[in-house]
C-alpha positions in Angstrom: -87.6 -54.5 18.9 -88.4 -52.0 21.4 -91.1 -49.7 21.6 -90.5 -46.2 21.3 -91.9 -43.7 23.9 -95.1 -42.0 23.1 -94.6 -38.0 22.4 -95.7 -35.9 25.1 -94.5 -34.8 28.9 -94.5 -37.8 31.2 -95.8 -35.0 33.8 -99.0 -34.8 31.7 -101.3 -37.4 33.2 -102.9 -37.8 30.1 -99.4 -38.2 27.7 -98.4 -40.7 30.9 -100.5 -43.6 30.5 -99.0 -44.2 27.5 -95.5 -43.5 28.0 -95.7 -45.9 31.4 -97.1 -48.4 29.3 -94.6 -48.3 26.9 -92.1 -48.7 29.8 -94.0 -51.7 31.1 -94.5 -53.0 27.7 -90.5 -52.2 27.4 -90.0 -54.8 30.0 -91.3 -57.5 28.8 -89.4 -57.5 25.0 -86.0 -57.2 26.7 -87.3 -60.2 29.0 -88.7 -62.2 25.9 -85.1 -60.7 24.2 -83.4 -62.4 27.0 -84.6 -65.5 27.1 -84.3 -66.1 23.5 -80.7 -64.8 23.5 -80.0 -67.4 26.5 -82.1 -70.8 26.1 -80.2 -72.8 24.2 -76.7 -71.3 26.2 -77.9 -72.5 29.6 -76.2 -75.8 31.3 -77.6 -78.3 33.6 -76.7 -76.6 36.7 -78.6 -73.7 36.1 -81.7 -75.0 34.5 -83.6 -74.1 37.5 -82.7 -70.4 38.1 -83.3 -70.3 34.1 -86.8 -71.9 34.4 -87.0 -69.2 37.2 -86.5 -66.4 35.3 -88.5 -67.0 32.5 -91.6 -68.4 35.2 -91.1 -64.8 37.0 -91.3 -63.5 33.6 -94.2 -65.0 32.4 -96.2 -64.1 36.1 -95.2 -60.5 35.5 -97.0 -60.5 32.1 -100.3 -62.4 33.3 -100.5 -59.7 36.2 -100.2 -56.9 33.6 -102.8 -58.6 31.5 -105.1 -59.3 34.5 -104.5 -56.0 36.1 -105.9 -54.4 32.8 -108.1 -56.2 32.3 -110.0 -56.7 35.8 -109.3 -52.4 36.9 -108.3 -50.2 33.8 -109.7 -51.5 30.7 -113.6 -51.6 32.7 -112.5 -47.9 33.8 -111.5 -46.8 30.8 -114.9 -48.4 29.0 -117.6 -46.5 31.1 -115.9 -43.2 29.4 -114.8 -44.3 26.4 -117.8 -46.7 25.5 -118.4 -50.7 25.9 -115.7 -52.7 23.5 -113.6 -50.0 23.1 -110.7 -52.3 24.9 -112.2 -55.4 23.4 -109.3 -55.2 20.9 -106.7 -55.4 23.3 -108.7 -58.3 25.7 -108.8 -60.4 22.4 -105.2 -59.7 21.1 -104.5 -61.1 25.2 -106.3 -64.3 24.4 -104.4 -64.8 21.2 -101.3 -65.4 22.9 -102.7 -66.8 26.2 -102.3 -70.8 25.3 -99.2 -69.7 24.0 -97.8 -68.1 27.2 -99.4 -70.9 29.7 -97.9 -73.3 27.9 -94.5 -71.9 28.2 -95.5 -71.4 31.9 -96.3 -75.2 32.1 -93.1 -76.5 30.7 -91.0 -73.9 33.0 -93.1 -75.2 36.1 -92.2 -78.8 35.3 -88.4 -77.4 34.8 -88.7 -75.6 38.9 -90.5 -78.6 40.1 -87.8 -81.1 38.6 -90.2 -83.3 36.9 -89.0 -82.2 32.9 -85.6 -81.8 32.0 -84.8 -78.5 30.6 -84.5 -78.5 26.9 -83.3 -75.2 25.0 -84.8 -75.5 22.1 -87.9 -76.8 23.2 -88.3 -73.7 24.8 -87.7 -71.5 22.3 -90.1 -73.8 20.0 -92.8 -73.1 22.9 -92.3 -69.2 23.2 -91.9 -69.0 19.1 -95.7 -70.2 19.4 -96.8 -66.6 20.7 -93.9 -64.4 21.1 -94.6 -62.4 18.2 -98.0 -62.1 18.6 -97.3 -60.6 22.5 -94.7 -58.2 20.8 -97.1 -56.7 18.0 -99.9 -56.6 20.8 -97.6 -54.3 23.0 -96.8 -52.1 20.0 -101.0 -52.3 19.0 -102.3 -51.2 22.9 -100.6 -47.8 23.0 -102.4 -46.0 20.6 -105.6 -47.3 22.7 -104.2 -45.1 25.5 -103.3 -42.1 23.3 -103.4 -38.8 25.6 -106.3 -36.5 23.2 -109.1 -39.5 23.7 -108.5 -40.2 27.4 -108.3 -36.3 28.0 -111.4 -36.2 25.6 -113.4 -38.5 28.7 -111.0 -38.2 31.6 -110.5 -35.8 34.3 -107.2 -35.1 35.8 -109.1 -36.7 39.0 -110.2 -40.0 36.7 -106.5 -40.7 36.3 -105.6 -40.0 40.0 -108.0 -42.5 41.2 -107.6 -44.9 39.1 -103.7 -44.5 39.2 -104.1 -45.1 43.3 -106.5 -47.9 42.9 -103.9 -49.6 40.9 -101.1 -49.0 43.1 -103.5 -50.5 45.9 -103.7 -53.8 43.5 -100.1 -53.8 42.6 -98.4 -53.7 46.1 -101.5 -56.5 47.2 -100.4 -59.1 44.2 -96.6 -58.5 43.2 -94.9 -60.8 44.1 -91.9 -59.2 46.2 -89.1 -62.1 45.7 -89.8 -62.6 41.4 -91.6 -60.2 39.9 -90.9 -56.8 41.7 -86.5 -57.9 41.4 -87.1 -58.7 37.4 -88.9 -55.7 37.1 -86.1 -53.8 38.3 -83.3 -55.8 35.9 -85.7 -55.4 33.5 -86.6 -51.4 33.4 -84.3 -49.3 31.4 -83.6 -46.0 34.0 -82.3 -44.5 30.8 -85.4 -44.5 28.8 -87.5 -44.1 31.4 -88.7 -40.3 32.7 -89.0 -40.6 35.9 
């Protein structure tokens, strides 16, 4: 179940930051889509790449969730007010255990130490799955264009959209994360 794209014009940097989200957000349901579609298909030979997959998955969504929570959800309370993200920080913890779990048994899958087991995995990412999904529906209307333009400047956005380009080249991982992200973006839904 995908997200539809926020209204608005992508070249408004105030309809953006929820339109990019939604893209990001995009990402991560066809991953979670695609693992469910393929656990219990996969063979013994291919286990590992698999468990790979699904490990470069699950990195890809902790570095969202740390990324907003460490740079743009402290930015976006000194204008918008102290626990005005504190919704979306708790909805992440909900489904934490969940997720680090998965990321456990995947790791033990890479490192050869647990046998890869289809259904175990899909047991494992039923534990949290849906609550990730309705927390990446729930977050976009936190980002919705008349509030931030009600606090932010143009300038606000600008910086803050640099200073997370800063962070992401620093921490994404060039070899997993940044090559899923590609298979995993949608060029058709996407406006830029």
């Amino acid at each position: 179940m995908s997200i539809a794209p926020p209204p608005g014009d992508w070249k408004d940097a105030f309809d953006n930051l929820a339109i990019e989200m939604s893209i990001s957000h995009n990402m991560f349901i066809r991953g979670l889509n695609a693992i469910h579609a393929q656990a219990l298909n996969v063979k013994e030979d291919k286990a590992k790449a698999f468990a790979f997959f699904c490990n470069s998955l699950i990195t890809m969504i902790h570095h969202h969730h740390h990324i907003e929570e460490t740079l743009q959800f402290p930015f976006f309370e000194t204008k918008l007010g102290t626990g005005s993200m504190e919704h979306n920080v708790e909805q992440h913890h909900a489904f934490m255990g969940g997720l680090d779990d998965l990321g456990t048994y995947v790791k033990g899958v890479l490192g050869g130490t647990v046998k890869y087991d289809g259904k175990l995995l899909l047991e494992k990412l039923d534990t949290f799955a849906d609550g990730l999904v309705q927390h990446l529906h729930d977050e976009l209307p936190t980002l919705e264009s008349s509030k931030m333009r009600a606090v932010l400047t143009t300038k606000d956005l600008k910086d803050l959209e640099a200073a997370l380009g800063k962070r992401i080249i620093k921490e994404v991982s060039l070899t997993n994360v940044l090559p899923l992200g590609l298979v995993l973006h949608d060029k058709a839904s996407a406006p830029q």
